[in-house]
C-alpha positions as CSV (number, residue, x, y, z in Angstrom):
1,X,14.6,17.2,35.9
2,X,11.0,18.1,35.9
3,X,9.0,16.9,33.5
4,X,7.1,19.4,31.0
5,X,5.2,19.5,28.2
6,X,5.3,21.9,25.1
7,X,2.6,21.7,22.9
8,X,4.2,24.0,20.4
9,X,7.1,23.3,17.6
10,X,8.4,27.4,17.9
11,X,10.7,27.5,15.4
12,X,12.2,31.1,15.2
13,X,11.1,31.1,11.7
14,X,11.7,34.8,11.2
15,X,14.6,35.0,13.2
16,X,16.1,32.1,10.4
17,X,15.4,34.8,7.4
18,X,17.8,37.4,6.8
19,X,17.3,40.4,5.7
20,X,20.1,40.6,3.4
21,X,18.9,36.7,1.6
22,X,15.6,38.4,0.9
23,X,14.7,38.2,-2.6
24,X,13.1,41.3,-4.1
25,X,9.6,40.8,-4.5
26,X,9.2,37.8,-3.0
27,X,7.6,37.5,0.5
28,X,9.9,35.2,2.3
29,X,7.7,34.7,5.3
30,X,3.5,34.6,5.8
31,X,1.0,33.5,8.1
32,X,-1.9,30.8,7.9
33,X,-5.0,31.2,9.6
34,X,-8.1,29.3,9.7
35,X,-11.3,31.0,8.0
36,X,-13.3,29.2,10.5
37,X,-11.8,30.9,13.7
38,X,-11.7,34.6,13.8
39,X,-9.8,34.9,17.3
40,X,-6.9,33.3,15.7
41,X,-6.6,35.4,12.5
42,X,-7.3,38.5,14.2
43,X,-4.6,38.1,16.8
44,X,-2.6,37.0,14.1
45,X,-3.3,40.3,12.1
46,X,-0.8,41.9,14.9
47,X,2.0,40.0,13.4
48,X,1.1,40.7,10.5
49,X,1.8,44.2,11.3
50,X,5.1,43.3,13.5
51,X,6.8,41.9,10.9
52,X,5.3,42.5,7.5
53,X,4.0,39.2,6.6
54,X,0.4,38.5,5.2
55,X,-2.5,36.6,7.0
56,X,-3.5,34.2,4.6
57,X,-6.4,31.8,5.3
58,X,-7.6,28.5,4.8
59,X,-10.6,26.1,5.5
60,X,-10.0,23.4,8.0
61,X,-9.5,20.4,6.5
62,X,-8.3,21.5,2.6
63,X,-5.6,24.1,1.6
64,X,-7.4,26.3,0.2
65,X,-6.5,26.3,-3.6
66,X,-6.3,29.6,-4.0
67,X,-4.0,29.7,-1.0
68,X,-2.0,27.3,-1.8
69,X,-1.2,29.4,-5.7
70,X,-0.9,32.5,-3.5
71,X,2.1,30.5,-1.1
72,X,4.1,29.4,-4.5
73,X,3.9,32.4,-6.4
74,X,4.7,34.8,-3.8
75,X,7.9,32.9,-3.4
76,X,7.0,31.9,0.3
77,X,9.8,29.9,2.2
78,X,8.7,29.9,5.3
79,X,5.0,29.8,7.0
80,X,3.7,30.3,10.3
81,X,0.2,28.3,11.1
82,X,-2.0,29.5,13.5
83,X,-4.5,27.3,16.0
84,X,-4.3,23.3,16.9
85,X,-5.1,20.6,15.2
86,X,-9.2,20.7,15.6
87,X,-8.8,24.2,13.7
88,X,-6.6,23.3,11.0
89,X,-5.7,19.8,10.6
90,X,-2.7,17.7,10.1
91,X,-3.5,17.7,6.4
92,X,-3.5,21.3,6.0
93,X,-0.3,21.4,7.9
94,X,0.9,18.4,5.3
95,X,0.2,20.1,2.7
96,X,1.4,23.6,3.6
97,X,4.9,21.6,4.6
98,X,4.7,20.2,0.5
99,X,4.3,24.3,-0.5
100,X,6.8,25.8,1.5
101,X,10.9,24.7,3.0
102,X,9.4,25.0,6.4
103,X,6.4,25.8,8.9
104,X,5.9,26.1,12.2
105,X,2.4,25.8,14.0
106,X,1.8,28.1,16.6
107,X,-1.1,27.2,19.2
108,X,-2.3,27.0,23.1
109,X,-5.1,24.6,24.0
110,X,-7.1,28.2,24.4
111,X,-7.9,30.7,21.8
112,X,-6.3,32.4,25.5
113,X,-3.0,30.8,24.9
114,X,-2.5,30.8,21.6
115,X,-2.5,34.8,21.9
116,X,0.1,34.3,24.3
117,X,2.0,32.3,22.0
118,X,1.8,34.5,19.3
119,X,3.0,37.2,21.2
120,X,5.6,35.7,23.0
121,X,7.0,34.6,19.3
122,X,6.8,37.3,17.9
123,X,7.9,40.4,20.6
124,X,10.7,40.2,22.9
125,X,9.6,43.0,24.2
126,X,6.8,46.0,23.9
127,X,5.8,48.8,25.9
128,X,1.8,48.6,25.5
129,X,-0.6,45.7,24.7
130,X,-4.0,45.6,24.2
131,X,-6.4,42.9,26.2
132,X,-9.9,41.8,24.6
133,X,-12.0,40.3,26.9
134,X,-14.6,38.5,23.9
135,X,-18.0,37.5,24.6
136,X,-18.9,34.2,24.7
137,X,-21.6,35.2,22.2
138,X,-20.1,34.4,18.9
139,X,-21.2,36.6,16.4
140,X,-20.6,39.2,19.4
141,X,-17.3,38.3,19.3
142,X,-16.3,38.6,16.2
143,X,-17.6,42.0,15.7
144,X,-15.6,43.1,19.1
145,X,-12.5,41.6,18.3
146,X,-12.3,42.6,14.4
147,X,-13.5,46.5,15.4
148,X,-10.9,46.6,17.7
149,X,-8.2,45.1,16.0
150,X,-9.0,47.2,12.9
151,X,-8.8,50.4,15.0
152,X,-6.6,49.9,18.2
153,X,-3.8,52.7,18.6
154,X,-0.9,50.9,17.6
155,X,-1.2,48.2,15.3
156,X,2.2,46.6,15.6
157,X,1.3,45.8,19.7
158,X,0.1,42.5,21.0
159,X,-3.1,41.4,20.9
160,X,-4.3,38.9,24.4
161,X,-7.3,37.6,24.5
162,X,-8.8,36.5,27.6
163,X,-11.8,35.3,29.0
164,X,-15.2,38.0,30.5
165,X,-15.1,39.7,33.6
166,X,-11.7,38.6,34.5
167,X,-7.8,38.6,33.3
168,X,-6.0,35.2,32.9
169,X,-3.3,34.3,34.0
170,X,-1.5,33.5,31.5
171,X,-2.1,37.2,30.0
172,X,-0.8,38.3,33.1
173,X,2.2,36.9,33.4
174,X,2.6,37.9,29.1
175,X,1.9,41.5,29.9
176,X,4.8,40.7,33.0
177,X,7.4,39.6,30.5
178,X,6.8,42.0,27.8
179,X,7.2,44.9,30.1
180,X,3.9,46.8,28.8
181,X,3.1,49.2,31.0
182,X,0.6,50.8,29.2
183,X,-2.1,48.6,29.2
184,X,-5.9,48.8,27.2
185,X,-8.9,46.6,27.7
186,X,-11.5,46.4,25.5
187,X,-14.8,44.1,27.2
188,X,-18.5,44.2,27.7
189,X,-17.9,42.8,31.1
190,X,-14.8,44.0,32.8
191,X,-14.9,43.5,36.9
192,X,-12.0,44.0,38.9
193,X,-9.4,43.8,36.3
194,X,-7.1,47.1,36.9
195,X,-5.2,45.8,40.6
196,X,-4.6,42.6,38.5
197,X,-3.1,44.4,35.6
198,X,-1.2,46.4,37.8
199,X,0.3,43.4,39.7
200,X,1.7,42.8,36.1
201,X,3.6,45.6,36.1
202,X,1.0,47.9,33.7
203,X,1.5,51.2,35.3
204,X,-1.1,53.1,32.7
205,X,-4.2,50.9,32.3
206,X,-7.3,52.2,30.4
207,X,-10.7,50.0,30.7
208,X,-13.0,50.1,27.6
209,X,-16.5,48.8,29.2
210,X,-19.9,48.7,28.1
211,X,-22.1,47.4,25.4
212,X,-20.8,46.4,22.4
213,X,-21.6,48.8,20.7
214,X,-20.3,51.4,22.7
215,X,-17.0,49.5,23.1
216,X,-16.7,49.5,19.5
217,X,-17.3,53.2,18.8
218,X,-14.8,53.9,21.6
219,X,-11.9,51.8,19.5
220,X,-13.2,53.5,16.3
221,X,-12.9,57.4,17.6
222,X,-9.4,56.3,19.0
223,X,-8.2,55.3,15.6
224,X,-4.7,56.3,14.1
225,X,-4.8,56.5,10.6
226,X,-1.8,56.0,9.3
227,X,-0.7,57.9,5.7
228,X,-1.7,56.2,2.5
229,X,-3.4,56.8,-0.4
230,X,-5.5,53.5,0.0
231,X,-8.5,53.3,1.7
232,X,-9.4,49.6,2.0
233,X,-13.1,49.1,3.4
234,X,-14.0,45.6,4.4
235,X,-18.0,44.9,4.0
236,X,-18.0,42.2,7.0
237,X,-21.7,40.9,6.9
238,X,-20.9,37.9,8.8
239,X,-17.1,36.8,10.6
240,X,-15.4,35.4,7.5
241,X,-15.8,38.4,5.3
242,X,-14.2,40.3,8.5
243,X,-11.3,38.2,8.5
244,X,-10.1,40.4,5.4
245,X,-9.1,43.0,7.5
246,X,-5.3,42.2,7.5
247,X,-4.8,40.9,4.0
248,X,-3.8,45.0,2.6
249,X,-0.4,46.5,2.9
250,X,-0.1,49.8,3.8
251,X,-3.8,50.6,3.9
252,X,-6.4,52.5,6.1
253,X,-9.0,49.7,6.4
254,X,-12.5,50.8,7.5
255,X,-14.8,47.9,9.0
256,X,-18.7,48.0,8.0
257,X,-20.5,45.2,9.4
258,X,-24.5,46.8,8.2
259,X,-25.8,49.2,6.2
260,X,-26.3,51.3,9.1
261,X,-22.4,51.7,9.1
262,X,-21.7,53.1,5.4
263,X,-21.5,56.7,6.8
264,X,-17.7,55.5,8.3
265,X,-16.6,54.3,4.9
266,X,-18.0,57.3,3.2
267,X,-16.5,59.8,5.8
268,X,-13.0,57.8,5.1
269,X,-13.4,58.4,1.7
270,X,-13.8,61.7,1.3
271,X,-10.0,62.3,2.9
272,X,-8.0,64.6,0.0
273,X,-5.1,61.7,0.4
274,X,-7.4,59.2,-0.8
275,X,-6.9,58.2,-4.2
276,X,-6.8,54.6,-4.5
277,X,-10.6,53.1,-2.7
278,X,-10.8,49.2,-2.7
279,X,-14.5,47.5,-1.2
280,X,-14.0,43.8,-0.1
281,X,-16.3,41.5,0.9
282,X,-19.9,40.5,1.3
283,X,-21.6,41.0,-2.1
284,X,-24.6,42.8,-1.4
285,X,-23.1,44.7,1.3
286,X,-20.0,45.9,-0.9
287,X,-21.7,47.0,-3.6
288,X,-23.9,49.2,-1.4
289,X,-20.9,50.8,-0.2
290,X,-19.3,51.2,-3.3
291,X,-22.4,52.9,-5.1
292,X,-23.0,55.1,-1.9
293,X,-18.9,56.5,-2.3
294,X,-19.3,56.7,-6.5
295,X,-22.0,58.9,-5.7
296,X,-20.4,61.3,-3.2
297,X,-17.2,61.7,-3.7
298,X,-16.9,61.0,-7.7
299,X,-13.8,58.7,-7.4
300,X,-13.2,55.2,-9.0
301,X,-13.9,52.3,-6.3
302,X,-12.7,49.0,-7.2
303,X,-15.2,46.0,-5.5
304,X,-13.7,42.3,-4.9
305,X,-16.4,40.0,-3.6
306,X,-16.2,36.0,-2.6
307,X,-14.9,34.1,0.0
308,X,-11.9,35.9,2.2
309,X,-9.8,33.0,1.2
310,X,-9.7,34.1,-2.2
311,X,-10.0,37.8,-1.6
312,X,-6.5,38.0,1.1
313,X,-4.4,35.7,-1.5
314,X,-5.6,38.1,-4.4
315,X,-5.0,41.0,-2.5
316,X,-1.3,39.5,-1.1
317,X,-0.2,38.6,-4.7
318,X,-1.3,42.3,-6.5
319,X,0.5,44.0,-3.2
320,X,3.4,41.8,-3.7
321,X,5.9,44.5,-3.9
322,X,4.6,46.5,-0.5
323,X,4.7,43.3,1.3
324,X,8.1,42.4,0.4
325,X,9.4,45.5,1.3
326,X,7.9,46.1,4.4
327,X,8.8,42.7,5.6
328,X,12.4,43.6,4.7
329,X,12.0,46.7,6.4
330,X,10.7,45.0,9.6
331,X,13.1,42.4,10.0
332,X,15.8,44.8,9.8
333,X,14.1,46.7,12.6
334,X,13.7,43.7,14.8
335,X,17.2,42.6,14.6
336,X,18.3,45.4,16.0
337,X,15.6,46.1,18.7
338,X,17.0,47.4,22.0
339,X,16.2,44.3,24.5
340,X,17.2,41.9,21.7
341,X,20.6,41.2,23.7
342,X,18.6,40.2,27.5
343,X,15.9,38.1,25.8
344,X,18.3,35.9,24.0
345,X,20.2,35.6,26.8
346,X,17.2,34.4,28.5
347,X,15.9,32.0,25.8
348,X,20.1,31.0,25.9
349,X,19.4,29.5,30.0
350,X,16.0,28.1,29.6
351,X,17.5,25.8,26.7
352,X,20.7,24.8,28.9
353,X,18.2,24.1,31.6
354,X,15.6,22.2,29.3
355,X,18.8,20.1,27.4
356,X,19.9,16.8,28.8
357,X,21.4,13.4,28.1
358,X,18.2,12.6,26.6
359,X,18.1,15.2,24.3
360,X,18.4,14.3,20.3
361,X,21.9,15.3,18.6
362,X,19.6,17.9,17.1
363,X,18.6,20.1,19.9
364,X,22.4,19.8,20.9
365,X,23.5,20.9,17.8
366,X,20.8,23.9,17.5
367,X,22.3,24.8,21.1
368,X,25.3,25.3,20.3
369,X,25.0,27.4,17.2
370,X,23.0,29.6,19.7
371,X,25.7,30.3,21.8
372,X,28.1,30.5,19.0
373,X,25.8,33.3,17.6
374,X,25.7,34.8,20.9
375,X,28.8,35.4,21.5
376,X,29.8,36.7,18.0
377,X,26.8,39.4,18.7
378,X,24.2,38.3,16.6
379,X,21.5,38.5,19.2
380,X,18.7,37.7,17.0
381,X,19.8,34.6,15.5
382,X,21.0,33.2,19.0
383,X,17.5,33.8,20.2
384,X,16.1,31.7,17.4
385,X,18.2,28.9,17.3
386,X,17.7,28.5,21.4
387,X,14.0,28.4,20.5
388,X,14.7,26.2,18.4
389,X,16.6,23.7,20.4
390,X,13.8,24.0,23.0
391,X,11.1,23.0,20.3
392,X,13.0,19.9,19.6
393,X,13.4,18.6,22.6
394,X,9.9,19.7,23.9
395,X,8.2,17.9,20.8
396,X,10.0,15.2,21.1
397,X,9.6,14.4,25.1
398,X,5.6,15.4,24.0
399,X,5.7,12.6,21.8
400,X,7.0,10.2,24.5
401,X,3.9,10.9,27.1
402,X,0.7,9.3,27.4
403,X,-2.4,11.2,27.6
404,X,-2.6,10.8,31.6
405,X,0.8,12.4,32.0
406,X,0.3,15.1,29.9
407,X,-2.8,15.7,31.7
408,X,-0.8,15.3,35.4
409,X,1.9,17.5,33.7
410,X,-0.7,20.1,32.8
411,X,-2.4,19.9,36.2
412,X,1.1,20.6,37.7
413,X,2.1,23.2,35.6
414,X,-1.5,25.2,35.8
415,X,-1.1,25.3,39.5
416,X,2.1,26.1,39.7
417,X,1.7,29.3,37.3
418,X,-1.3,30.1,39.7
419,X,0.6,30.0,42.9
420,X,3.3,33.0,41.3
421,X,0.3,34.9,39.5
422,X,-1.5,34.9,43.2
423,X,1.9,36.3,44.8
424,X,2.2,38.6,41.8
425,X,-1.2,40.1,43.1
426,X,0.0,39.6,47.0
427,X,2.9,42.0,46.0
428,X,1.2,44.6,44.4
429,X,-1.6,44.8,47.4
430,X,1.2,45.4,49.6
431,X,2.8,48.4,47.8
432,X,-0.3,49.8,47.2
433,X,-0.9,49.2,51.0
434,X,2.8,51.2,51.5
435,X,1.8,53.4,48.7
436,X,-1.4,54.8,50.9
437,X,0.9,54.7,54.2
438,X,3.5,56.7,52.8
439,X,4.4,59.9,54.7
440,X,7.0,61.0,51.6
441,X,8.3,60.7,48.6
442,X,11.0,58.6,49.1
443,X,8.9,56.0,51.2
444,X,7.2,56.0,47.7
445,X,9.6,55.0,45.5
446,X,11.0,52.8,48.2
447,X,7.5,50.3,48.2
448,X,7.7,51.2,44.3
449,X,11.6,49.7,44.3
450,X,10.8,46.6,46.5
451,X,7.7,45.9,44.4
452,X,9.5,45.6,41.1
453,X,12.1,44.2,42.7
454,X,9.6,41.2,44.3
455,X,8.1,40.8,40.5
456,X,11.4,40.1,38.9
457,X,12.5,37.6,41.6
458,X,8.9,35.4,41.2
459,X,9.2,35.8,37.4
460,X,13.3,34.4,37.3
461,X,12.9,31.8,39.4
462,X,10.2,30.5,37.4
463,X,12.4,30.8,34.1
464,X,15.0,28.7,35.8
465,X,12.7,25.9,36.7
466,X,13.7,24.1,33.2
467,X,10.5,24.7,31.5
468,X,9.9,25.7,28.1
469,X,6.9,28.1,26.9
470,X,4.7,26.8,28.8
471,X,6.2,28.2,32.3
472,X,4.0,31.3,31.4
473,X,1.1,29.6,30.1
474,X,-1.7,27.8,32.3
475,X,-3.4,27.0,28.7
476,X,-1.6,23.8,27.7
477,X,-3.2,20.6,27.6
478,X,-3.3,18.1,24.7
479,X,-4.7,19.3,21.4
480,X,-6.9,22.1,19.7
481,X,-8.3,26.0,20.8
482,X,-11.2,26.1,23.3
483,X,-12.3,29.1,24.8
484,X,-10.4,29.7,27.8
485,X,-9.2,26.3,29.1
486,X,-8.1,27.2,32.9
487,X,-10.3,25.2,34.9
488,X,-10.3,22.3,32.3
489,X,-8.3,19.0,32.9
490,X,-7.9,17.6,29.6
491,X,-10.9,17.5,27.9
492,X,-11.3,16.3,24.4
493,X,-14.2,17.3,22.0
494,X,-17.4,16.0,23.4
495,X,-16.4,14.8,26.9
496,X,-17.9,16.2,29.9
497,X,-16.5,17.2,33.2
498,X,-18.8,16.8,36.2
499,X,-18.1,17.8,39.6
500,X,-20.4,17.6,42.9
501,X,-20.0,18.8,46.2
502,X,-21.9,19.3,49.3
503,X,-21.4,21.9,51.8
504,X,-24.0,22.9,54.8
505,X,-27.9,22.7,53.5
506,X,-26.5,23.1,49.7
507,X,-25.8,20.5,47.3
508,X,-24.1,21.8,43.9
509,X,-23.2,20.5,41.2
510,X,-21.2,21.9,37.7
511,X,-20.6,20.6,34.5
512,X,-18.2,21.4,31.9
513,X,-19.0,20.0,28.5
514,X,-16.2,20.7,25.4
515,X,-18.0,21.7,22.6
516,X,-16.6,21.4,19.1
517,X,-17.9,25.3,18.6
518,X,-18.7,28.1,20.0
519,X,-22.0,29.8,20.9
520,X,-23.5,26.9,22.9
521,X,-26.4,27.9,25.6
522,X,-27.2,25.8,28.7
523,X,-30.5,25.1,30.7
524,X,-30.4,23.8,34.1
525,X,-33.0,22.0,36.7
526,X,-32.9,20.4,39.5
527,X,-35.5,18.5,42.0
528,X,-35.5,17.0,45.1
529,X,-37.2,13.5,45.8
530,X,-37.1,11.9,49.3
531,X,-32.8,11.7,49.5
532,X,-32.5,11.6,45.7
533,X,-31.2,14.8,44.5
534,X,-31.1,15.0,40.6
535,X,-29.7,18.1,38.4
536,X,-30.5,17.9,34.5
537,X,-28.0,20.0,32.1
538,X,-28.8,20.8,28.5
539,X,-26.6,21.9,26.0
540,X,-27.5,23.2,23.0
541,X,-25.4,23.8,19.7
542,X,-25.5,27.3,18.2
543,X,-28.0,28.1,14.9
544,X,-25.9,30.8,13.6
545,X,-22.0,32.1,13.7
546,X,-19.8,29.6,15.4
547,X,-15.8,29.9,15.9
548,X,-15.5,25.8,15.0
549,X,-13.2,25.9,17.8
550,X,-13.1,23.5,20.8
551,X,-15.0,25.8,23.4
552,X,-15.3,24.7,27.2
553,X,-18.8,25.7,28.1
554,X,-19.2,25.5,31.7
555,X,-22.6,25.7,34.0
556,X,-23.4,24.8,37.7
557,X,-26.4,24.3,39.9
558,X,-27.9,24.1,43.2
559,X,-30.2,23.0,45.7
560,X,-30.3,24.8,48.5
561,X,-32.1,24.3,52.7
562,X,-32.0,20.5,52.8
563,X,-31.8,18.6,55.7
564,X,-29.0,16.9,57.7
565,X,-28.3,13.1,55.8
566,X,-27.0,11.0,53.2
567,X,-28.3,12.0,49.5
568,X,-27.8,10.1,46.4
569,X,-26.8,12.5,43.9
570,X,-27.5,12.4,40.0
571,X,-25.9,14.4,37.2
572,X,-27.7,13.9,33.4
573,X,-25.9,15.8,31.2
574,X,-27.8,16.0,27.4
575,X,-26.7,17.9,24.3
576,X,-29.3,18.7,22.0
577,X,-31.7,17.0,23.4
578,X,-29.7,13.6,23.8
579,X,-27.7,11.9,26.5
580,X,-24.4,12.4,26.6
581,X,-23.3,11.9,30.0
582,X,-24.9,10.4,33.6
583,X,-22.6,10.9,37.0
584,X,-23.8,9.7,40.5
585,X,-22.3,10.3,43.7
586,X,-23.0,10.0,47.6
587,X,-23.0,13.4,49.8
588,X,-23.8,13.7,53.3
589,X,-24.4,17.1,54.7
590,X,-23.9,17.8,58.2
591,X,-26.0,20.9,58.6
């Protein structure tokens, strides 16, 4: 059986909770995100919404006190931890594990695929999904992905985060199994992504590009509100404060991130059905808002300031009662979701696939209580205990490899995924080749039929190749979040990748460095010296807002019109002004 490698314990932790065990006001189920890594808090904030249970956060090494109170007071059984090790560490997870019955930690090796994973957790199925296509800018970042995931169109979708200017993979083949056909992109630098997206199966695609300021005041004028008397308004000077955005139930939450932006708050507040106005968040900035709606409207504002750790657990435990009842709510809804019956059926043959005489009595045991609970109906518990069964055995066989062969697993894996998403885009070239060629109607929905018809083939043989999760994901590796991850072969924090090629007059050269943060910037030069050829790369560490998530930061180089010959080649990699790396190699260029 081929050999594959799950970097995930998924747990169907909500699938575990029944409705009918839920204890009034208690919150049976939450989520724990780091306060140190926006992406996965405000991916996670679509959960939130999915199934009713709060986004609490944490720093990365500590639980949070405040945190930890909030998790036993609320009655919390189970919790579901978002992003790898290098964002919240084995200790938190300890410690969470000493708080709660159980926990599962949900992550990719990519703030890319641990979107996916969220997702694929927590929908079986949904009709739209939004894609954010972040800048590699941090503090940019944050402000795109918290405006849009405070005001995107329907807040119970997935989030998928992928890298600028282009649509990974792994998203791909998400927005493939989730059936979305409506499809919206919010980037500052979107190239070439609607034939890809379409190859997916999104049939109704619509491309938020520009600045990002002008992305973000598209997401705000497409906002829903949704009816409530609460208006929650979130003064996000910097990323943490934003990363309150999730922690109100029930709520219309209005993002200011400057002074310049009070007019939104004010305009929200002014709504007849307002009655109940709560300011969060930076201190300065909140007051400021506050005295600015006393002044103009004449209604009470209540302001929390301090760190968002404190500010989501206070705001969890005095909403108690909304969250407990929508989660109730929620669950109920899920377990009785329309493709609930196919996708466990699905999760059902990738276990029996995954399973074999290796496998612990566990994973055996979990597998057949799945099929027991599929064939007496219950749809929703069969899916989780398969999930479960997979998890064990997948953690298990992890724990078995060395580093090489999860790295030769992962470099098997990511091409593999490649090769399908490539024919996924081969197939939808050719229909919309037959689509332009068509003389009627019916030749139409004939390249229309044989095109969806193509996708499901590509997508079910890859199911039954006895891999786990991370069939659809090109984003596993070994531990942690980076930025995107793709091209990456295993990189730890602070190693360095260098490649160096010669082809014609040109020699190149590129360098991938793993950063322990985000918001790094590269300078580059190169000179030429008899047959020597040297190229210099320096990274530098951010001053300001960083994500404090492993971030591949990639960079190449060139030196172009050189003569036929043999050249000795010299890479010096620095960061911050000291060495970190040197690479020499021999090219020979033919002309």
């Amino acid at each position: 059986m081929k050999r594959t490698v799950l970097l995930m314990a998924l747990v169907a932790l909500i699938g575990l909770t029944s409705a009918s065990q839920h204890t009034q006001g208690n919150i049976e189920t939450a989520i724990v995100a780091s306060s140190a890594n926006y992406p996965d808090a405000m991916v996670g904030a679509a959960a939130s919404s999915q199934i009713g249970a709060p986004v609490l956060l944490t720093e990365k090494d500590s639980l949070t006190s405040s945190t930890e109170t909030a998790l036993e007071n609320l009655g919390v059984e189970k919790a579901i931890i978002l992003g790898g090790p290098e964002v919240l560490s084995e200790n938190v997870e300890a410690q969470i594990d000493s708080t709660v019955s159980t926990s599962t930690r949900l992550w990719g090796v990519s703030q890319t695929g641990t979107s996916v994973e969220i997702s694929e957790f927590f929908w079986t199925e949904s009709n739209s999904a939004t894609v954010i296509q972040y800048p590699q800018n941090s503090e940019n970042g944050y402000k795109l992905l918290s405006a849009v995931k405070n005001n995107v169109k329907n807040e119970e979708e997935p989030v998928l985060i992928s890298k600028p200017g282009t649509v990974s993979a792994s998203v791909l083949s998400e927005i493939e199994r989730l059936g979305a056909s409506e499809v919206e992109v919010y980037s500052t630098s979107a190239v070439n992504v609607t034939q890809d997206l379409e190859s997916a199966g999104a049939e109704n695609i619509e491309v938020n590009e520009g600045s990002l300021e002008e992305v973000k005041n598209e997401a705000e004028n497409q906002k829903q509100e949704r009816e409530s008397s609460k208006l929650t308004v979130v003064a996000a000077a910097n990323f943490r404060q934003s990363l309150s955005i999730p922690s109100s139930a029930n709520s219309n939450k209005v993002l200011v991130s400057s002074e310049t932006e009070i007019s939104k708050a004010l305009e929200a507040s002014k709504s007849e059905s307002v009655t109940e106005i709560k300011v969060v968040g930076d201190s300065e900035l909140s007051n400021q808002i506050a005295d600015r709606i006393r002044n103009e409207t004449e209604k009470t504002v209540e302001v929390k300031t301090g760190k968002a750790e404190e500010i989501t657990a206070e705001q969890t435990s005095n909403e108690r009662p909304e969250w407990s009842q929508e989660q109730e709510e929620k669950l109920k809804s899920l377990k009785n979701s329309p493709g609930l019956e196919k996708a466990a059926n699905k999760t059902l043959t990738k276990a029996e696939s995954v399973l074999d005489e290796n496998s612990s009595q566990k994973s055996v045991n979990l597998l057949a209580e799945a099929e027991t609970s599929f064939e007496a109906g219950d749809f929703f518990e069969a899916r989780a205990k398969a999930t479960a069964a997979i998890s064990e055995k997948s953690v298990n066989q992890f724990k078995g490899l060395s580093r090489e062969e999860v790295r030769d697993s992962y470099r098997s894996e990511t091409e593999d995924f490649k090769a399908t998403a490539q024919k996924l885009r081969e197939s939808g070239q050719e229909m919309s080749e037959q689509l332009r060629n068509a003389e009627n109607q019916e030749e139409r929905f004939e390249a229309i039929k044989k095109f969806k018809s193509q996708r499901e083939t590509l997508l079910e043989t890859k199911d039954s190749e006895g891999s786990s999760k991370s069939d659809r994901s090109d984003d596993r590796k070994d531990k942690g979040d980076s930025s995107d991850g793709e091209s990456s072969e295993g990189l730890a924090s602070g190693e360095v990748d260098v490649e160096i090629k010669g082809e014609g007059s040109v020699i190149s050269s590129q360098v991938t460095y793993m950063a322990s943060t985000g918001g790094f910037s590269v300078e580059t030069d190169s000179s030429v010296e008899g047959d020597k050829v040297t190229f210099n790369y320096d990274f530098s560490s951010p001053d300001g807002i960083a994500t404090q998530a492993l971030t591949e930061v990639e960079e190449s180089s060139s030196q172009a019109e050189l003569d036929s010959g043999t050249y000795s080649v010299e890479v010096v990699v620095s960061v911050d002004g000291e060495e970190t790396a040197r690479s020499s190699s021999s090219v020979t260029l033919e002309g």
